[in-house]
C-alpha positions in Angstrom: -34.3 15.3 -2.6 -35.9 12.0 -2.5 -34.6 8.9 -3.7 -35.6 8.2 -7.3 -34.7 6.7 -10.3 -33.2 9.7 -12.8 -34.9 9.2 -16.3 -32.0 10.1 -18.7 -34.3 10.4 -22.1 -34.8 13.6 -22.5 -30.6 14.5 -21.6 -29.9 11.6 -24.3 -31.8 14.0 -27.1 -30.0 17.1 -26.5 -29.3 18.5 -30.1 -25.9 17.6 -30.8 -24.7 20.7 -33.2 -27.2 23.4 -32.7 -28.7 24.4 -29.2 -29.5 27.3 -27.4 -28.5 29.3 -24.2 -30.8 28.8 -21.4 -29.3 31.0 -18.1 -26.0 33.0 -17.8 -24.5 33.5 -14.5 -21.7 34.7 -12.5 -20.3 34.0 -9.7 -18.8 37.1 -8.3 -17.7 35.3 -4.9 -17.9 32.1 -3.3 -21.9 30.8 -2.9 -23.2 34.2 -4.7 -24.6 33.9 -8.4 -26.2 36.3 -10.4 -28.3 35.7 -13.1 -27.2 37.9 -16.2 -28.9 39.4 -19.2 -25.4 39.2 -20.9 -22.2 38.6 -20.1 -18.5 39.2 -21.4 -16.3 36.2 -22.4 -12.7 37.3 -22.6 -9.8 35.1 -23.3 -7.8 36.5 -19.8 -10.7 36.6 -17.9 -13.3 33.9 -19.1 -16.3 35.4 -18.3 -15.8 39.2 -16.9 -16.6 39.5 -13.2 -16.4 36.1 -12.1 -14.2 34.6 -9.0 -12.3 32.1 -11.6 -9.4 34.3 -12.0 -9.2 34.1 -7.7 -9.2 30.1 -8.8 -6.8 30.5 -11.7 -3.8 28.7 -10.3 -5.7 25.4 -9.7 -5.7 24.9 -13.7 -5.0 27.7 -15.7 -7.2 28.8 -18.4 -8.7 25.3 -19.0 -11.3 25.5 -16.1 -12.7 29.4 -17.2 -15.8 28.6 -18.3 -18.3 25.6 -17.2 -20.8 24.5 -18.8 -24.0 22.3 -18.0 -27.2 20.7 -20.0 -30.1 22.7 -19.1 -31.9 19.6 -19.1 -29.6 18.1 -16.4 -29.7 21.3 -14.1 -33.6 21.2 -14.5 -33.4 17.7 -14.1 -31.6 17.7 -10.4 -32.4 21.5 -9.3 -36.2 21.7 -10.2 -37.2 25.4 -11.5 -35.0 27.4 -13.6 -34.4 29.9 -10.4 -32.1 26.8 -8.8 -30.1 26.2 -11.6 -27.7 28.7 -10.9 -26.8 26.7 -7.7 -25.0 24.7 -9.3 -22.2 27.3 -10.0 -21.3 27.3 -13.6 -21.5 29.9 -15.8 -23.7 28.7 -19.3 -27.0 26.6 -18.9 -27.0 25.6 -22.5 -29.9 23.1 -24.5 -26.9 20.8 -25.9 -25.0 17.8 -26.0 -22.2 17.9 -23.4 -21.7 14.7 -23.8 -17.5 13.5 -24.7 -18.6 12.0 -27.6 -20.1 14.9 -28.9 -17.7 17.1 -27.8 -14.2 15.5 -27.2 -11.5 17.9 -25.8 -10.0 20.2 -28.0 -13.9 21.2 -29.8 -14.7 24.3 -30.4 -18.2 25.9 -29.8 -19.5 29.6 -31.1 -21.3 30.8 -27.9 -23.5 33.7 -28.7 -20.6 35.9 -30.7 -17.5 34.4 -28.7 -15.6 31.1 -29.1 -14.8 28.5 -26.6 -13.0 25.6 -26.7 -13.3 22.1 -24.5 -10.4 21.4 -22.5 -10.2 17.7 -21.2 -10.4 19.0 -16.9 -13.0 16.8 -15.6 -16.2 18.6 -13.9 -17.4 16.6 -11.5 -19.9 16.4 -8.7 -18.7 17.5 -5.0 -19.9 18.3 -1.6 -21.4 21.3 -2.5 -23.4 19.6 -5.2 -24.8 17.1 -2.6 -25.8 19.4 0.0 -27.4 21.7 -3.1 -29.1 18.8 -4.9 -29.1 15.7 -2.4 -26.6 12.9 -2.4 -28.6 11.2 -5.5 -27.7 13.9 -7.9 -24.6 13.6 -6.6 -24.2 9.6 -7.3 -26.2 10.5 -10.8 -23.5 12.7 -12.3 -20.8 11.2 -10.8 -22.4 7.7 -12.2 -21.2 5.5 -15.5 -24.0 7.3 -17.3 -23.4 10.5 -15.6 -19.7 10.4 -16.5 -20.8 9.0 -20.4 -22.8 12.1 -21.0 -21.1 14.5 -18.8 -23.5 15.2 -16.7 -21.9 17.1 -14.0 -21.3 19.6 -17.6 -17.7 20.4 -18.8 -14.7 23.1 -18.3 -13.5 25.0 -21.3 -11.3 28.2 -22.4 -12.4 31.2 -24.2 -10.5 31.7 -27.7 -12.6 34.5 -28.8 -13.8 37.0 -27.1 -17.9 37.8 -27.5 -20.8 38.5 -25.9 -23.1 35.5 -24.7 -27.0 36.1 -23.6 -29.5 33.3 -22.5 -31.7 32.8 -26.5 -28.2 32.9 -28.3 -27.0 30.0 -30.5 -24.0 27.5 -29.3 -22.7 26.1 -31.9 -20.3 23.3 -32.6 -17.5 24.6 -35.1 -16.2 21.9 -37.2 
């Protein structure tokens, strides 16, 4: 990737209690994704058939689910077929942002509930050598960091079924 200036406009306007899922994936094993059609959240699993529970002992529960702006991932992986790259499991149309959503929030994704836990997702090797090193510096930035860029970890409450078209939801 290029060096370029990121233009963070259209990530500021991200509706802020009412967006949409873009892409579901999985992540059976390390560097594999597939793209679902729908996917099972469960509160022991997070989503069903992902590696996180091989991962489980790094944070617990807090770190089953990540989420990303779709507008960041189309932002820094181009077409909707790279976006999946960057390894978390919901692409949502949303705010990700702390100030939006402050650890402890809880979000209806498609029929299940999440909540925000306050693990930091960050930017790492993998992301550079996916993305280049100026996505990297991007998310991992003061603004990158400000809007959580890089997306946020959370923990399934409720288990549901989540498809990319289905509401997310902040829960007040």
């Amino acid at each position: 990737m290029p060096e370029f200036d990121f233009d963070l406009t259209v990530v500021r306007a991200s509706p802020t209690r009412l967006g949409t899922v873009e892409l579901v994936a999985r992540r059976p094993v390390e560097d594999e994704r597939e793209e679902l059609e729908r996917a099972e959240l469960d509160p022991d699993a997070g989503l069903v058939g992902d590696r996180w529970q091989s991962c489980a002992h790094k944070h617990g529960r807090d770190t089953q689910v990540t989420l990303m702006n779709s507008r960041v991932a189309e932002l820094v992986a181009g077409p909707r077929t790279r976006w999946a790259l960057a390894g978390d499991q919901l692409y949502v149309d949303f705010d990700l942002s702390p100030a939006n959503l402050p650890a402890g929030t809880r979000l209806r994704v498609g029929s299940a509930v999440i909540e925000v836990t306050a693990i930091p997702h960050t930017g790492c090797g993998k992301f550079s050598r996916r993305f280049g090193v100026h996505a990297l510096k991007l998310v991992n930035s003061p603004d990158g960091r400000e809007l959580n860029l890089r997306g946020i970890n959370a923990k399934v409450l409720r288990a549901g079924i989540v498809k990319p078209g289905d509401r997310i939801e902040k829960l007040l």
